[in-house]
VOGU-3710 file (C-alpha; in Angstrom, 3 decimals, decimal comma):
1> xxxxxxxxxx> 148,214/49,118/203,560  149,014/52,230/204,745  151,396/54,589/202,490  153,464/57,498/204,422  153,316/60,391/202,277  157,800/61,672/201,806  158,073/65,484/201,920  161,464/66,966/200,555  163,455/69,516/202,663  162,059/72,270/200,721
11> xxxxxxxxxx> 158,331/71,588/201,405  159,365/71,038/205,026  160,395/74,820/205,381  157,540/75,943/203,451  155,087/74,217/206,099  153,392/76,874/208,694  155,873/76,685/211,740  154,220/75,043/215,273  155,261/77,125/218,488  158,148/74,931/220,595
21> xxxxxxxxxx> 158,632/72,117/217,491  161,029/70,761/215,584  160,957/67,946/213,016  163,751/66,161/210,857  163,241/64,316/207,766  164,903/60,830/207,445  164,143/59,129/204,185  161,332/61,735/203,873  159,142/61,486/206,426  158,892/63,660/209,046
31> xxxxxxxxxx> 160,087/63,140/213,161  159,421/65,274/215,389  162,112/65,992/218,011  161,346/66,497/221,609  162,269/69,063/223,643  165,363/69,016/225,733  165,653/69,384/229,405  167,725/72,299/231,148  170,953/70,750/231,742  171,405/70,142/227,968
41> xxxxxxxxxx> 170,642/73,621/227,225  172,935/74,472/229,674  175,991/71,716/227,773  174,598/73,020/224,501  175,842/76,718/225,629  178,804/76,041/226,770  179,853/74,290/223,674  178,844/76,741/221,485  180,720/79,611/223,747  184,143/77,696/223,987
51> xxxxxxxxxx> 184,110/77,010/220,089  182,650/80,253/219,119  185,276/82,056/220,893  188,085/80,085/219,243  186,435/80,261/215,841  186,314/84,027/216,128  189,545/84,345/217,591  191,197/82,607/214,426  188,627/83,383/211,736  187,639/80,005/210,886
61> xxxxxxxxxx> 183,831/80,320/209,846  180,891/79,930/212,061  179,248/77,978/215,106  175,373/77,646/215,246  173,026/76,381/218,148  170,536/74,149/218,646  167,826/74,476/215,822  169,861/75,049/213,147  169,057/72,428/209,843  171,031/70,533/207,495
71> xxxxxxxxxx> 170,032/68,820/204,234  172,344/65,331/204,297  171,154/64,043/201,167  168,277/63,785/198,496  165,733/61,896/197,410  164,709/60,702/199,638  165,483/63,724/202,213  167,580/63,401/205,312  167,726/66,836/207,383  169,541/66,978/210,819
81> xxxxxxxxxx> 169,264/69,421/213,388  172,695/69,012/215,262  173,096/70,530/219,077  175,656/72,913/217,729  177,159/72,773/214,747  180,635/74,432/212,697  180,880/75,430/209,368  184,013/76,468/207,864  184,832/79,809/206,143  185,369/78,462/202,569
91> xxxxxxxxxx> 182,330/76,479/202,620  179,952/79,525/203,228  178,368/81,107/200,028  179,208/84,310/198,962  176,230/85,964/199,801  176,151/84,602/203,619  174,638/81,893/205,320  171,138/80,481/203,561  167,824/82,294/204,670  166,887/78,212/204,913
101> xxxxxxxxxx> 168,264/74,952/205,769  172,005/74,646/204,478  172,071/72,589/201,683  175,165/70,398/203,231  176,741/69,030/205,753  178,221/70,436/208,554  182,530/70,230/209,327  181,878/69,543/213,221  178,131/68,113/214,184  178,019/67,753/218,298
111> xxxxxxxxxx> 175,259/65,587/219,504  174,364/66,281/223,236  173,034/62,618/224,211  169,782/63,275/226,193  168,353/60,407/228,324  165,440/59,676/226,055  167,945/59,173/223,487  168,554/55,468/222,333  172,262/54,318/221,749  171,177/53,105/217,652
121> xxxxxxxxxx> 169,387/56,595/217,341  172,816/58,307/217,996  175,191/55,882/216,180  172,935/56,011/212,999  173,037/60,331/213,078  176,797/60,226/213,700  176,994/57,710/210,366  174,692/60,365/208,584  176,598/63,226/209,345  180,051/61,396/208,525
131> xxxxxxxxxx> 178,747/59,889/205,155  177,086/63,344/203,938  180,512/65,009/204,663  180,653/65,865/208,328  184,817/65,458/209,205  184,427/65,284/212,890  181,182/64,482/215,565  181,045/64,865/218,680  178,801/62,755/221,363  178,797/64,677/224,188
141> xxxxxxxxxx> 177,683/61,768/227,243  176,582/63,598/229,913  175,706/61,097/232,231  179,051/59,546/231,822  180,883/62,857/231,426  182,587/61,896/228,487  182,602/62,468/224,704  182,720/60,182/222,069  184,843/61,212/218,923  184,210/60,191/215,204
151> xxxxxxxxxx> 185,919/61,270/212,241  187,288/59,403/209,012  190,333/58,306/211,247  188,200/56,581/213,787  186,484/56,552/216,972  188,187/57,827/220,382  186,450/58,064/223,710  187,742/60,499/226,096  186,647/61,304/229,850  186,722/64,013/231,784
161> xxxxxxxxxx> 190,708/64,196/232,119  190,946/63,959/228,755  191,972/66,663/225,992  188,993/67,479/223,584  190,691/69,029/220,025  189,256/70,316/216,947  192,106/68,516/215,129  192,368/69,813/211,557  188,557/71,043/211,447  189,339/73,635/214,124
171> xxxxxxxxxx> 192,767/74,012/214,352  194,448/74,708/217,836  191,022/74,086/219,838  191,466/72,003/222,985  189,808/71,805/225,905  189,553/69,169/228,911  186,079/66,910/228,535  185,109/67,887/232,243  185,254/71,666/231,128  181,980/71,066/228,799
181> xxxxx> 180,274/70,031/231,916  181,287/72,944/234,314  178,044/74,737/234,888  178,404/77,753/237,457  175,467/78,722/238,420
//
């Protein structure tokens, strides 16, 4: 029998950091996420530019990339790097964003589906972030150029034609679904 040893969030950070990985905890133990190809980098910027420029605009807190951790819950440890990620202004400590992982959830978590990605992989993070706290995830589809809403109100799938909002976690952001996937080059 063969016992997997559980590390906590804080041991994780405290572990000597490997060039080009990433790992997430879930119940403990450690996963190591791949890498990403270019055309999610590419949806991961534009989503971060369009809601960074609203949040700015309207002082509403921060957006953060790709990379960026968050403790779900405890004992055992669930940490989840989201593709970009919103967190609102009350919500930030005093002194600034955590020299670590942030101890909570996330308001907006946006999961960029890659095509290694399995369908259960992605429906069980979008239940993690929405039981931890999360109020609205997005799964951006880019093969199907769509996005997949969750929130405490439900599910709504939108295509390209479609309006994309912030709702009440980032009020008076819209855009349309196909503008995530405009990539001028």
């Amino acid at each position: 029998m063969t016992v997997k040893q559980r590390l906590t969030a804080d041991e994780l950070w405290e572990m000597p950091e490997v060039p080009g990985t990433r790992y997430e905890l879930v119940e403990g133990e450690l996963v190591e996420m791949p890498g990403t190809g270019a055309l999610h980098g590419l949806i991961v910027k534009t989503v971060l530019l369009l809601l960074d420029a609203h949040v700015k605009r309207h002082r509403l807190g921060i957006v953060l990339g790709d990379g960026v951790s968050y403790v779900l819950s405890r004992e055992p440890d669930l940490l989840r790097i989201p593709d970009v990620s919103f967190v609102s202004h009350p919500r930030i400590p005093t002194g600034g964003p955590p020299e670590g992982y942030w101890p909570f959830s996330p308001d907006l978590a946006v999961k960029i589906v890659s095509p290694s990605d399995r369908f259960s992989d992605v429906l069980a993070k979008v239940h993690e972030y929405l039981a931890a706290g999360t109020r609205l995830v997005w799964v951006v589809w880019p093969e199907g150029r769509s996005v997949i809403v969750h929130s405490a109100d439900g599910v709504a799938e939108l295509t390209s034609d479609d309006a994309l909002s912030g709702a009440e976690v980032l009020p008076g952001f819209e855009v349309r679904v196909e503008q995530l996937f405009d990539q001028e080059i």
